[in-house]
C-alpha positions, 0 to 999 in steps of 0.5 A, spaced: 248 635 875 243 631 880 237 633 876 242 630 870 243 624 873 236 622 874 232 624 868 238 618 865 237 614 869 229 615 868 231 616 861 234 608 861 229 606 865 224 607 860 227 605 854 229 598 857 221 597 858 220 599 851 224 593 850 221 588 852 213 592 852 209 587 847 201 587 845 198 581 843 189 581 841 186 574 842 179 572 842 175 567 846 170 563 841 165 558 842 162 554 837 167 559 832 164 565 834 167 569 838 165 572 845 170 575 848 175 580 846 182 580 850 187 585 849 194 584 854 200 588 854 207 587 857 211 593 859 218 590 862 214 590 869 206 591 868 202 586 865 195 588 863 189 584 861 183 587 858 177 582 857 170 585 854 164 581 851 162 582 844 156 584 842 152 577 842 155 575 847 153 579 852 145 578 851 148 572 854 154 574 859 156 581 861 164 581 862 169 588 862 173 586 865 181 588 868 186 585 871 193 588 872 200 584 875 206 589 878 211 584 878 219 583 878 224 578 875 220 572 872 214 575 872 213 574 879 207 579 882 209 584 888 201 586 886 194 583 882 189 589 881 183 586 880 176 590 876 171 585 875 165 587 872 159 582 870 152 581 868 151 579 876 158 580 879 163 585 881 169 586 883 174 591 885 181 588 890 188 589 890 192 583 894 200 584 894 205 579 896 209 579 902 213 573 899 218 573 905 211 570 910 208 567 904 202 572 904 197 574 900 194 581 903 187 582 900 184 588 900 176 589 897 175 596 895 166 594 895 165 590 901 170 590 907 168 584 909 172 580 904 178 583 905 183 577 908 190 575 908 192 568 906 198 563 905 201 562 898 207 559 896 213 563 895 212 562 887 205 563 886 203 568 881 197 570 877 194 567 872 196 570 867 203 572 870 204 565 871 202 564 862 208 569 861 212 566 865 211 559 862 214 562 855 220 563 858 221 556 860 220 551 854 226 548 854 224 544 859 220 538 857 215 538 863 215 543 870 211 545 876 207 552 875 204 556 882 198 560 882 194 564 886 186 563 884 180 564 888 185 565 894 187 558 893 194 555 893 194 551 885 199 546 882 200 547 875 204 541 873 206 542 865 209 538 860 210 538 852 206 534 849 208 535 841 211 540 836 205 541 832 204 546 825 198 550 825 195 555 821 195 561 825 194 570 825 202 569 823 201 564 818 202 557 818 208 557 823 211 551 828 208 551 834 210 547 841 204 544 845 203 544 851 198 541 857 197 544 863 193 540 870 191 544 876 191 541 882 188 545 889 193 543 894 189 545 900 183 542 896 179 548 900 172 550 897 173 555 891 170 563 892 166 566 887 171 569 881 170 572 875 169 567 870 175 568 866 180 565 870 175 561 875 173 557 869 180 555 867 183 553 873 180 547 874 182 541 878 178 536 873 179 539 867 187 539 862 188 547 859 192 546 853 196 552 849 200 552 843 206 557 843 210 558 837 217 555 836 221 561 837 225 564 841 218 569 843 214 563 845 208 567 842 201 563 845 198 563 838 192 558 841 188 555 847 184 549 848 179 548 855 175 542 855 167 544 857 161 541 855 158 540 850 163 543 846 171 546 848 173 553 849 178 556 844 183 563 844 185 564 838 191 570 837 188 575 832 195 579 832 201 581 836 206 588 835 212 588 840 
């Protein structure tokens, strides 16, 4: 009757993941090519990020990259895996979150030496955690977003710009605008990252995203500032 019980609840448990589990494709372009592949599925509790360089991009920059938040209620992370691997940088760490004493426990499975604790605030998520996140929070006009990056308290202040129709992968759909600041609250020195999420939290440069106007949010579309010319996602497709 016990073993009954339990394979129920296990049953249940993982229909309600099957609920709210999502897959969208995007790709990263330049100059209208694209140079990275990014493929992120949510399943109610885990979010994965796989980032790989195309092809011509990769005579330039390597990148196959891998980034996995466990996370509770409001995707608030318990964990970030990061698996870095880049033409002339790697990574392979995990940091978990004690967010009662504010830490973030650091752990380097290549070089103990960068194995560290450091404080963040009791809302900071990662990067992509804290985009989620943000689906869930556009009936607000503007807010604050917290982000651990490169082991750095960041202020994301957000406010909604405009509502704007764009020709999409779904079709020409309604889309909310939306900007985004960074701001290093401890304005401490910046380690080394991945260039992905190094690039885009940044303090002298607005990251834009446009999210459609529905009940899912979907982020159909980002802008990054670079010079000479900007950084665009694009949503190639998205299944629930």
């Amino acid at each position: 009757m016990k073993r009954l019980h339990n394979f129920l609840i296990l049953s249940f448990l993982f229909s309600i993941s099957l609920i709210f589990a999502s897959e969208m494709q995007l790709s990263i372009r330049y100059l209208g090519l694209p140079v990275v592949r990014v493929k992120i599925t949510d399943n109610g509790n885990e979010l994965k990020v796989h980032a790989k360089a195309t092809t011509i991009a990769s005579i330039a920059a390597k990148m196959d990259n891998t980034y996995i938040s466990e996370y509770t209620d409001d995707y608030l992370s318990s964990s970030y895996r990061k698996i870095i691997k880049q033409k002339d940088y790697a990574e392979d760490r995990i940091i978990n979150y004690d967010r009662i004493n504010m830490i973030a426990k650091r752990k380097s499975y290549i070089n103990e030496n960068i194995t560290k604790d450091y404080p963040i605030n009791g809302m900071s998520r990662d990067f992509f955690s804290a985009l989620f996140y943000l689906r869930g929070k556009l009936n607000e006009s503007k807010g604050d977003l917290w982000l651990d990056a490169n082991s750095l308290i960041w202020k994301a202040p957000y406010e909604i710009v405009k509502k704007e129709i764009i020709r999409t992968t779904l079709g020409k759909v309604e889309t909310i605008k939306v900007k985004i600041d960074f701001e290093n609250v401890n304005e401490l020195e910046k380690e080394r990252s991945d260039m992905l999420t190094n690039n885009l939290v940044n303090d002298e440069k607005s990251l834009y995203f446009w999210f459609t106007a529905d009940e899912q949010h979907i982020p159909v579309k980002a802008k990054f500032e670079m010079k000479p010319f900007p950084v665009i996602w694009k949503l190639d497709s998205y299944k629930d």
